[in-house]
N, CA, C and O atoms as a GROMACS GRO file, in nm:
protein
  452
    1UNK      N    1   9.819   8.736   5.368
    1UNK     CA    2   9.907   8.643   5.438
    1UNK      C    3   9.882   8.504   5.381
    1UNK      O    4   9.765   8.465   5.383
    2UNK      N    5   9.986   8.412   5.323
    2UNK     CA    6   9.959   8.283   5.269
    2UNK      C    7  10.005   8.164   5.419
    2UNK      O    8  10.077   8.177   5.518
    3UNK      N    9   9.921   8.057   5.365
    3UNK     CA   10   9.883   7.950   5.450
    3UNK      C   11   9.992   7.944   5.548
    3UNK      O   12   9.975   7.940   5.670
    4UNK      N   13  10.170   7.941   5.452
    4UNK     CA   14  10.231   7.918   5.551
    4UNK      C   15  10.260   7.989   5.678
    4UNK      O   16  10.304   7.952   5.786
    5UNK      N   17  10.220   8.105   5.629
    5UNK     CA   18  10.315   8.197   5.775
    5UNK      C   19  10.162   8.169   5.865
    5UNK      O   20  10.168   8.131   5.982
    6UNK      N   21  10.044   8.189   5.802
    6UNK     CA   22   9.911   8.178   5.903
    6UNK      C   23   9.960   8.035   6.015
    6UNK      O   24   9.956   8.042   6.138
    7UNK      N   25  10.004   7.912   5.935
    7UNK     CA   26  10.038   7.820   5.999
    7UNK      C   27  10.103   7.841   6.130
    7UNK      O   28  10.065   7.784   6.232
    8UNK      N   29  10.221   7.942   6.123
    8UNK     CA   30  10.339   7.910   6.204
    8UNK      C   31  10.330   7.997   6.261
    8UNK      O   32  10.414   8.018   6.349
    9UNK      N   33  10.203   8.106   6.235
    9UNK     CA   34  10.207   8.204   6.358
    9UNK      C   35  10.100   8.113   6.460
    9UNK      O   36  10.118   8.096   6.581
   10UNK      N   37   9.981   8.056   6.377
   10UNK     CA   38   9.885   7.963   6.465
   10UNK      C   39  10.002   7.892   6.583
   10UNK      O   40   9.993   7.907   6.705
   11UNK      N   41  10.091   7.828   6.525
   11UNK     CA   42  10.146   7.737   6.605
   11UNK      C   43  10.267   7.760   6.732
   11UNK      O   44  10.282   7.692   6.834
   12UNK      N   45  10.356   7.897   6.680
   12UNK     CA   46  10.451   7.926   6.740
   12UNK      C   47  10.462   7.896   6.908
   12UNK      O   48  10.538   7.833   6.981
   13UNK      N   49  10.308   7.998   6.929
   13UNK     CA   50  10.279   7.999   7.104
   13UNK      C   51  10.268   7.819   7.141
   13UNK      O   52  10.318   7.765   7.240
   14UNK      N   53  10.192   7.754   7.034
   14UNK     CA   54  10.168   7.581   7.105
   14UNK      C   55  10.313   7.550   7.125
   14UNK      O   56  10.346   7.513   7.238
   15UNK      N   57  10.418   7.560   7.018
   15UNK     CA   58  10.561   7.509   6.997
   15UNK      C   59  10.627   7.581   7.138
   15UNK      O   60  10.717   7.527   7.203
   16UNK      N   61  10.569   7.708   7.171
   16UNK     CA   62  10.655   7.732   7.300
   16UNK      C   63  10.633   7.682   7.394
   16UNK      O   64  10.724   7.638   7.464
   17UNK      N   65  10.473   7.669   7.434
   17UNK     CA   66  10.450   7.597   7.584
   17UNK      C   67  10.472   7.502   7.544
   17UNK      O   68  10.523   7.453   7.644
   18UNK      N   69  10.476   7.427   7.473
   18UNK     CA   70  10.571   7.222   7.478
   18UNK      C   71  10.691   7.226   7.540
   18UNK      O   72  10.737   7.142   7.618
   19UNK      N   73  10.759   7.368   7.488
   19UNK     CA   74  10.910   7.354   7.515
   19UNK      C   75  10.922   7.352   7.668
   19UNK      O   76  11.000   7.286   7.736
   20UNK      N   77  10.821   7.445   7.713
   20UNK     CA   78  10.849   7.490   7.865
   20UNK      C   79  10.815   7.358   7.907
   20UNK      O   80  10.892   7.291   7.976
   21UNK      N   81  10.672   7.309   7.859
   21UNK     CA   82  10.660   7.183   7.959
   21UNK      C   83  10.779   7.080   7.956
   21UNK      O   84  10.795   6.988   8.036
   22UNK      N   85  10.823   7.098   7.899
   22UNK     CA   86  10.936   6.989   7.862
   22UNK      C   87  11.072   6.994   7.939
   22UNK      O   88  11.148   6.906   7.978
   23UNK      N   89  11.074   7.139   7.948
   23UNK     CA   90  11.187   7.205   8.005
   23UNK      C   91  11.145   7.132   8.198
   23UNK      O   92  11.216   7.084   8.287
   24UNK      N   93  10.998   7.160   8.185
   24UNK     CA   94  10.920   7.116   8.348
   24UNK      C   95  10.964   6.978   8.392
   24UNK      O   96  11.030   6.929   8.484
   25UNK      N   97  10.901   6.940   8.292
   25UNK     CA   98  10.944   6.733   8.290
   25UNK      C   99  11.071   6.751   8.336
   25UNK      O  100  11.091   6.743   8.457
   26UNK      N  101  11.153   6.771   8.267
   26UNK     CA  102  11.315   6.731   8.264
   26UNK      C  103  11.342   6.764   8.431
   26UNK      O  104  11.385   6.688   8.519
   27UNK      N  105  11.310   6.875   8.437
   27UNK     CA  106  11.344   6.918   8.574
   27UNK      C  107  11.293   6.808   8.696
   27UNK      O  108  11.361   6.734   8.766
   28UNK      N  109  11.185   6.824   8.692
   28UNK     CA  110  11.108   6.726   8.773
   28UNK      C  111  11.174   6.554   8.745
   28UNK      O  112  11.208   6.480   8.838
   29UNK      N  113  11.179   6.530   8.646
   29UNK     CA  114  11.223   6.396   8.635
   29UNK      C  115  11.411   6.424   8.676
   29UNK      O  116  11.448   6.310   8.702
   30UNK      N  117  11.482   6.477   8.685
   30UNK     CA  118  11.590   6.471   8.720
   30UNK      C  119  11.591   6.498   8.910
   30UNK      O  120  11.654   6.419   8.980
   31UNK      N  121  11.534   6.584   8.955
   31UNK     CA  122  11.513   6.582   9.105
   31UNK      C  123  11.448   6.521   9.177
   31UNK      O  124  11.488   6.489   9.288
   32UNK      N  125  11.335   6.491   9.132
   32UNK     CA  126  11.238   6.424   9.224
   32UNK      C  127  11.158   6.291   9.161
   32UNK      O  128  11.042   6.256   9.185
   33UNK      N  129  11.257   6.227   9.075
   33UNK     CA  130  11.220   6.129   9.020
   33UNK      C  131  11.117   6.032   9.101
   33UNK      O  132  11.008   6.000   9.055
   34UNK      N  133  11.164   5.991   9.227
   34UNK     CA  134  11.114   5.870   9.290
   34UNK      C  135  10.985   5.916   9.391
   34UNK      O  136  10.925   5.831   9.458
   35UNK      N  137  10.945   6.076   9.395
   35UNK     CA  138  10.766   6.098   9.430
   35UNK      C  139  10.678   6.115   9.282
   35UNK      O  140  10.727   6.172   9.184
   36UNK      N  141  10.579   6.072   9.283
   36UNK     CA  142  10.456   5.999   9.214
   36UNK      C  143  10.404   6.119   9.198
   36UNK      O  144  10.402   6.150   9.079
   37UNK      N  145  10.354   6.213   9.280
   37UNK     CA  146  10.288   6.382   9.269
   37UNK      C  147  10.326   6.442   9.135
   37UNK      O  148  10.266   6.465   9.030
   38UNK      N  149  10.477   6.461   9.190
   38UNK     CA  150  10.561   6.536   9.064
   38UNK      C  151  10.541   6.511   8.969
   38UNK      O  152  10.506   6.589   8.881
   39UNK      N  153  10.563   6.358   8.957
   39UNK     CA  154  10.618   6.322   8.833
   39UNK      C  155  10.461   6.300   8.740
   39UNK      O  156  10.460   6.307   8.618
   40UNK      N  157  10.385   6.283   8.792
   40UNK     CA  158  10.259   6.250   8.744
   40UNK      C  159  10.207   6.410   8.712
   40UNK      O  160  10.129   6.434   8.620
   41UNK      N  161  10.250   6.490   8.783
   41UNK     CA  162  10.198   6.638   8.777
   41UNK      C  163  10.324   6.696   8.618
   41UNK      O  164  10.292   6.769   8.524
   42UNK      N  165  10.401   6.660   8.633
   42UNK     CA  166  10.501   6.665   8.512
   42UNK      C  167  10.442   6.640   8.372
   42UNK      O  168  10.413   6.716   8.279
   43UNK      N  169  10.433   6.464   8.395
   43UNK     CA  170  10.405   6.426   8.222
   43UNK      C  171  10.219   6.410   8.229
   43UNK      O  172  10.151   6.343   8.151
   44UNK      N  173  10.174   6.483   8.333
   44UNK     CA  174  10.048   6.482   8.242
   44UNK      C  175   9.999   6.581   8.121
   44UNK      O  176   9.927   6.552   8.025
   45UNK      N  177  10.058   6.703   8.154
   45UNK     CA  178  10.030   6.827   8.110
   45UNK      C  179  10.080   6.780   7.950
   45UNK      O  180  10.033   6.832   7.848
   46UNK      N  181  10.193   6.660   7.950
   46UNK     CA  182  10.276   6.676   7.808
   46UNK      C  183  10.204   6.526   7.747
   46UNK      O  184  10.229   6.496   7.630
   47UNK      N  185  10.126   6.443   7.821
   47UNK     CA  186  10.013   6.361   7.696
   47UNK      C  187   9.876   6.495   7.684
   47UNK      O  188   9.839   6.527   7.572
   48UNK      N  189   9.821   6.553   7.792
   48UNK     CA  190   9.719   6.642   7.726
   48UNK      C  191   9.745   6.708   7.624
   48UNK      O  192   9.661   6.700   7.535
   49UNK      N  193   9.859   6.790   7.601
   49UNK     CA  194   9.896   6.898   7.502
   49UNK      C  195   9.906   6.789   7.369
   49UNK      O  196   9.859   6.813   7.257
   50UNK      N  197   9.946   6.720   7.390
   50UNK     CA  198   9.942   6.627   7.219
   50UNK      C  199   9.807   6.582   7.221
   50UNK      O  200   9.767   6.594   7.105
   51UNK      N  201   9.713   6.534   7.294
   51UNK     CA  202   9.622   6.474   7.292
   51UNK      C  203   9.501   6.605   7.232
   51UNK      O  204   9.419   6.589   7.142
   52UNK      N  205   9.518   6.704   7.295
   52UNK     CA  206   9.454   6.844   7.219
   52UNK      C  207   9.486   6.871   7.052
   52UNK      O  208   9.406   6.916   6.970
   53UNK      N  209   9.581   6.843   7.034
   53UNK     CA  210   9.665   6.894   6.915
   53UNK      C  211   9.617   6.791   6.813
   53UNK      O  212   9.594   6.819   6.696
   54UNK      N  213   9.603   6.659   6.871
   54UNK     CA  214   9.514   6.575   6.786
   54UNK      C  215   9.394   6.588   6.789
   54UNK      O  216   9.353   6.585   6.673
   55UNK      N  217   9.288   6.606   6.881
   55UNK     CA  218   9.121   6.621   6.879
   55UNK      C  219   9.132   6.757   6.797
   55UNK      O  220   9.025   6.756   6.735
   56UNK      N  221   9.196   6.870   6.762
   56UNK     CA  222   9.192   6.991   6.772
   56UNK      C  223   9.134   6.971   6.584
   56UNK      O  224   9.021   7.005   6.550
   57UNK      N  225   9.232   6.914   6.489
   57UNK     CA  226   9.234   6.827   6.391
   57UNK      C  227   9.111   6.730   6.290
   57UNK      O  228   9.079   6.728   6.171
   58UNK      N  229   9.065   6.648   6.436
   58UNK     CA  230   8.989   6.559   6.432
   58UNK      C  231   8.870   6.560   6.474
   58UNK      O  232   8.785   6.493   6.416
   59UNK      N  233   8.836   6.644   6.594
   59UNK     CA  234   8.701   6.631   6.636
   59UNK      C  235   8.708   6.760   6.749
   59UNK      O  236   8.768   6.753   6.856
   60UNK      N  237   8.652   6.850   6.712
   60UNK     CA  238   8.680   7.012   6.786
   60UNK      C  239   8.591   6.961   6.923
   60UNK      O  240   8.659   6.955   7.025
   61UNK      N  241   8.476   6.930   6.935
   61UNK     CA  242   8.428   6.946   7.060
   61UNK      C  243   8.497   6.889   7.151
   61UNK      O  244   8.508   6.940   7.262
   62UNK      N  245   8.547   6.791   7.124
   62UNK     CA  246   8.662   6.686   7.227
   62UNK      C  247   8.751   6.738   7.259
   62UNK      O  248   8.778   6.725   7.379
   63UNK      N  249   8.832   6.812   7.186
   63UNK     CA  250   8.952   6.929   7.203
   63UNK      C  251   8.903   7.037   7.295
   63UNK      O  252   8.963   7.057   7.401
   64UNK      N  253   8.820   7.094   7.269
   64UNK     CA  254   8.779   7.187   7.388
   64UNK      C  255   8.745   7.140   7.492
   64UNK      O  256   8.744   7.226   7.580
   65UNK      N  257   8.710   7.017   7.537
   65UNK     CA  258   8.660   6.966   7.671
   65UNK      C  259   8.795   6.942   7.722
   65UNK      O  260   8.845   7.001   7.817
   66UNK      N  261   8.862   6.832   7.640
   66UNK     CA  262   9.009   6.810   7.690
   66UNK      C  263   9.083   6.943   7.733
   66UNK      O  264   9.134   6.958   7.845
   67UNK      N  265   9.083   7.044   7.627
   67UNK     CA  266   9.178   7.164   7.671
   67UNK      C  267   9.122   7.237   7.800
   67UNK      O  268   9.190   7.314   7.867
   68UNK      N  269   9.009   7.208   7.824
   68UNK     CA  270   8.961   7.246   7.954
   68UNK      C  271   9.068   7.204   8.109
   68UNK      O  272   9.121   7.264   8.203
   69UNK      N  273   9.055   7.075   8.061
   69UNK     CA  274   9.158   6.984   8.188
   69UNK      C  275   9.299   7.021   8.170
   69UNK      O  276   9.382   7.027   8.260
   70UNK      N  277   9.323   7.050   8.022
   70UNK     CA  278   9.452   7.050   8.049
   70UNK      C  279   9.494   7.201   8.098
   70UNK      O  280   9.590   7.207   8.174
   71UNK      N  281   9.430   7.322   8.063
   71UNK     CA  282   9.390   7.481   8.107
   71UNK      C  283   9.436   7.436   8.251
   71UNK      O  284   9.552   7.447   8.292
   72UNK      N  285   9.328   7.384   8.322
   72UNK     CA  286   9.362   7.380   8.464
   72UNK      C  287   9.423   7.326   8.514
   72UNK      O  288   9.420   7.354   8.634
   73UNK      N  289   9.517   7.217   8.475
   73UNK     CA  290   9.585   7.150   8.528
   73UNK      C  291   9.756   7.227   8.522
   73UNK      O  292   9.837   7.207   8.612
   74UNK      N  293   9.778   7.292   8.431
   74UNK     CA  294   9.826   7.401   8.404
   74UNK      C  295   9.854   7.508   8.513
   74UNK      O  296   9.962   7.547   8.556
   75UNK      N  297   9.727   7.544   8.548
   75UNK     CA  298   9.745   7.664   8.641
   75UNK      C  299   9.725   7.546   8.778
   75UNK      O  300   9.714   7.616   8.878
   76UNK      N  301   9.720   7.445   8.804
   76UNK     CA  302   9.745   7.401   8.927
   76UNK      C  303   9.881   7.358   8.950
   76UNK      O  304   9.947   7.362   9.054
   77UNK      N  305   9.912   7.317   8.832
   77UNK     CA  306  10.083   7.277   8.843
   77UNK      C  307  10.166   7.444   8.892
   77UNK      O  308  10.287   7.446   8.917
   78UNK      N  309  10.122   7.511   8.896
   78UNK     CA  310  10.210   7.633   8.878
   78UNK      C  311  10.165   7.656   9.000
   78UNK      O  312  10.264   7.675   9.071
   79UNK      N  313  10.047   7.666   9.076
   79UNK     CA  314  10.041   7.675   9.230
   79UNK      C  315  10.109   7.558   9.290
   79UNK      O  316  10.175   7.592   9.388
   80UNK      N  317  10.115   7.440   9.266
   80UNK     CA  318  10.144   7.329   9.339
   80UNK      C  319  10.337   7.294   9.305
   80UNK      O  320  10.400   7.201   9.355
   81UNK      N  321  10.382   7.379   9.228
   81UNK     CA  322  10.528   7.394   9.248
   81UNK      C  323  10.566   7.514   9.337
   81UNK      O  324  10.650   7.513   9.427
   82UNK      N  325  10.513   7.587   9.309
   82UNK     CA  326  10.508   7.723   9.351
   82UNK      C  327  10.464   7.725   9.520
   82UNK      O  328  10.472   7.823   9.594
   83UNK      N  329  10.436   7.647   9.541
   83UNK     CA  330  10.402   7.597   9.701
   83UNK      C  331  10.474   7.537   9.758
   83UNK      O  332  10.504   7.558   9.876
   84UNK      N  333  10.533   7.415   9.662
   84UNK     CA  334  10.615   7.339   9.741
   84UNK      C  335  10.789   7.370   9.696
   84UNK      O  336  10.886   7.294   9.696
   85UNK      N  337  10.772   7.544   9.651
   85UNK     CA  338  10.928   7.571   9.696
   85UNK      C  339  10.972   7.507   9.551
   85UNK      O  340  11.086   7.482   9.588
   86UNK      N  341  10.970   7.471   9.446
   86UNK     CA  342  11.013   7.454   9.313
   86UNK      C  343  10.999   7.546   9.241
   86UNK      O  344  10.899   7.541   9.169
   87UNK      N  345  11.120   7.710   9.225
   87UNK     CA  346  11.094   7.796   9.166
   87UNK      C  347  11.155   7.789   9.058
   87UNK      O  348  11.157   7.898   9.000
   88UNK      N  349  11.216   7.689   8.995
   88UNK     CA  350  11.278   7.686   8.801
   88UNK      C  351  11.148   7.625   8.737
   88UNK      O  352  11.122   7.655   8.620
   89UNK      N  353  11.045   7.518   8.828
   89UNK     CA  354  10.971   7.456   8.759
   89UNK      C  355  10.867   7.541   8.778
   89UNK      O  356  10.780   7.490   8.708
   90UNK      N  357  10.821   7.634   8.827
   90UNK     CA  358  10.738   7.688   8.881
   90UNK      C  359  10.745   7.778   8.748
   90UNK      O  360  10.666   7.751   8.658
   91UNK      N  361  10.827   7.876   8.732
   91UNK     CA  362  10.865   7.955   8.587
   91UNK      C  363  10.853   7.896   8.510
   91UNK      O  364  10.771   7.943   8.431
   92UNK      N  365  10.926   7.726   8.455
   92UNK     CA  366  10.850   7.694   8.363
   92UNK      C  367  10.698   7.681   8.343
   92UNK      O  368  10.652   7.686   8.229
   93UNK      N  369  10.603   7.661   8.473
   93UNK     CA  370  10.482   7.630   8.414
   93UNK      C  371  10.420   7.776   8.401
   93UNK      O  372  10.334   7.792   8.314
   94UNK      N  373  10.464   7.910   8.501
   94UNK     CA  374  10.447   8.065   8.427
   94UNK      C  375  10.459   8.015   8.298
   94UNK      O  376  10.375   7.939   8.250
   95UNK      N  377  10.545   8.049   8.246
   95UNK     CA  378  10.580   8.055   8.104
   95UNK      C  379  10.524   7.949   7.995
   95UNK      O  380  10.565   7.955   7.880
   96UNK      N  381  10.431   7.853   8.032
   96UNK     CA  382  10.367   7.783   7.975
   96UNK      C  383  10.226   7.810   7.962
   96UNK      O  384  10.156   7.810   7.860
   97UNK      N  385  10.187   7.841   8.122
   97UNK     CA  386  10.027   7.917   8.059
   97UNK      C  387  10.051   8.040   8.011
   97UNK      O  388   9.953   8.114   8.006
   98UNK      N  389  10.140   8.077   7.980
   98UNK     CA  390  10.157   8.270   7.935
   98UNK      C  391  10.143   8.220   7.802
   98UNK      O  392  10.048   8.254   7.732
   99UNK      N  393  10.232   8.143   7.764
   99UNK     CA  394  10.248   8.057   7.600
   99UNK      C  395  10.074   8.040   7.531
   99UNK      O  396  10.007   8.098   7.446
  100UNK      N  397  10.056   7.923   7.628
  100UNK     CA  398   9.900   7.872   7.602
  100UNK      C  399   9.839   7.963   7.609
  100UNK      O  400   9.770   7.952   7.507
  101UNK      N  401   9.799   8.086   7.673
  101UNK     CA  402   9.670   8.175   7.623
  101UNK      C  403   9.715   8.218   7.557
  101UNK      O  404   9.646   8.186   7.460
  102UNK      N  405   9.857   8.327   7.491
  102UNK     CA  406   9.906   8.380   7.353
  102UNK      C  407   9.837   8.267   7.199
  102UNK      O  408   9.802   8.282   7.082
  103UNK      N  409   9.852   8.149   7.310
  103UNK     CA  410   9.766   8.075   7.134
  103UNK      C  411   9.671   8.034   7.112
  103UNK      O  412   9.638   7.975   7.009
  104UNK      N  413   9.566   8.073   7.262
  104UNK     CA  414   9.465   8.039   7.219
  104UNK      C  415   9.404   8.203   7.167
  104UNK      O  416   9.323   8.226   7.077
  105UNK      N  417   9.467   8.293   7.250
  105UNK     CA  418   9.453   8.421   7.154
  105UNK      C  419   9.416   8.451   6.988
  105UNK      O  420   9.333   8.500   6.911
  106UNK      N  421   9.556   8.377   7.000
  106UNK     CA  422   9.612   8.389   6.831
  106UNK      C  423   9.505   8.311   6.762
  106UNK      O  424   9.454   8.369   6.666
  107UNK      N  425   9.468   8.207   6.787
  107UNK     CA  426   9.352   8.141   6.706
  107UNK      C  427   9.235   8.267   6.633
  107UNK      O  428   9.198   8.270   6.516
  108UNK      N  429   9.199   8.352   6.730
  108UNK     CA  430   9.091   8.440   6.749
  108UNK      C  431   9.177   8.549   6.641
  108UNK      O  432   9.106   8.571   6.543
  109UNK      N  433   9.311   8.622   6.634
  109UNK     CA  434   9.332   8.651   6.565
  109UNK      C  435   9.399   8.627   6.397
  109UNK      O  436   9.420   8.727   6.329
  110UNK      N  437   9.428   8.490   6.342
  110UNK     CA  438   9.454   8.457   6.261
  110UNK      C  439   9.314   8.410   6.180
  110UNK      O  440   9.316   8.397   6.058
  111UNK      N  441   9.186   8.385   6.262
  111UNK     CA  442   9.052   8.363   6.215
  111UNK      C  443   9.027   8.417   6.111
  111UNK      O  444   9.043   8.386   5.993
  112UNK      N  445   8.976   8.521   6.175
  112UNK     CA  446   8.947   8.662   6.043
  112UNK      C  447   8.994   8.625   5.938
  112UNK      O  448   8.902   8.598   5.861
  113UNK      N  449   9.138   8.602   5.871
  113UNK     CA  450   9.211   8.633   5.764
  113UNK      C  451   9.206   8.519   5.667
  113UNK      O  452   9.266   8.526   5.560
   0.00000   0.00000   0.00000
């Protein structure tokens, strides 16, 4: 397998959960713009995920501590929509930690090669 496809299989799963979070944001910022919870529960998840993607690059131990917070913040956003009755955003953040472990998976399997 040459660099490129190793690349874009590494990356595919990251490129999907952005989308979902993004898909999350939008949602959240179009309904419930004017509570602070949401919206702060929205765009944090989407500075962590770039902020990983850079330490990941630059300095691995920092990336794993960060991806720690952002792991859980992840699965709290998905209880804490999922509670308060937000079931499109709620699927998006399913479908974002489903994304995120497929790539942190994939790391483990593109290693080897």
């Amino acid at each position: 397998m040459d660099q490129r496809n190793q690349f874009f299989i590494a990356h595919v799963f990251f490129l999907t959960a952005l989308v979902f979070l993004l898909c999350a944001a939008v949602v959240v910022i179009t309904r419930q713009r004017r509570e602070w919870k949401p919206m702060l529960l929205a765009l944090l998840p989407l500075s962590l995920i770039f902020l990983t993607a850079y330490l990941g690059k630059h300095w691995a131990d920092a990336h794993q501590v960060v991806n720690i917070f952002y792991d859980g913040l992840m699965i709290y956003n998905t209880y804490y929509f999922w509670k308060v009755g937000q079931q499109l955003t709620f699927w998006f953040y399913i479908l974002a930690v489903v994304s995120t472990a497929l790539d942190f998976a994939m790391h483990f399997v593109i290693r080897p090669m």
